[in-house]
N, C-alpha and C positions, 0 to 999 in steps of 0.2 A: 710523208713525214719530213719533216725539217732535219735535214744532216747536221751530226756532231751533237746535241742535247741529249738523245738517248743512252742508257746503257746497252754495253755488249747484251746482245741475246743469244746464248748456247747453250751445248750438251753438257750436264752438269748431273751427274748418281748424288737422290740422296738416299743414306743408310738409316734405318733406323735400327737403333743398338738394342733399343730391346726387346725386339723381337727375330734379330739379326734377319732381316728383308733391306734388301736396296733395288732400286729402280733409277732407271735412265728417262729423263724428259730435257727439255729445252728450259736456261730460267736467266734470269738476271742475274741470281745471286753468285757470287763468287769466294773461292777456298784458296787458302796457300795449299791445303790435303790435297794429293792426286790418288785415286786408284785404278786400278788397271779391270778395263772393263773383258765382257765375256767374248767380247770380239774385236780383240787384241790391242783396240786402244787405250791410250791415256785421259781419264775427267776428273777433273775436278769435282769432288767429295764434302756434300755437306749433312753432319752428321746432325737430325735431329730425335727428339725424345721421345715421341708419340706417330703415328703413320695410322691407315686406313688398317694395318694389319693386328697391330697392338690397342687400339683403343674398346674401348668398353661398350661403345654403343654399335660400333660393325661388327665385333666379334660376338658379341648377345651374348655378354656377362654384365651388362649392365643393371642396377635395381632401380626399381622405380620404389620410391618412398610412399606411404600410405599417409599422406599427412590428415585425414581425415580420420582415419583411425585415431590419430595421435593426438587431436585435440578432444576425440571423443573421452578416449583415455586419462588425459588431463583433467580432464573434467568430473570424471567419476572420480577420480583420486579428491581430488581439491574442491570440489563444487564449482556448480553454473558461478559466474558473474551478473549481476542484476542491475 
């Protein structure tokens, strides 16, 4: 790789709030936020909305829509189109 173009690459927790889960990985991105990790260092803390812990489709609260139902439904309500 060519020196100087790149961004810093480090250790950087991110949190997710709502599910209060944080994890430590290596990233480009960077925080003014520090939190103090679980082995006594200092990272930089980027807080995002959604994570692998809170979302709908890894925790299998997800619905799957019946859209086939729904136009059958449609349909009887209102009649075929022709």
């Amino acid at each position: 790789m060519r020196q100087g173009i790149h961004p810093d690459y480090g250790p950087v927790v991110f949190r997710d709030r709502a599910a209060n889960h944080a994890f430590l990985t290596r990233s480009t991105m960077t925080s003014d936020k520090t939190i103090e990790w679980e082995d006594g260092n200092t990272y930089p803390v980027v807080d995002v909305e959604i994570s692998d812990v809170s979302h709908p489709f890894y925790t299998g609260t997800a619905r799957v829509l019946d859209t086939a139902g729904r136009v059958e439904r449609f349909e009887r309500r209102y009649g075929k189109r022709s």
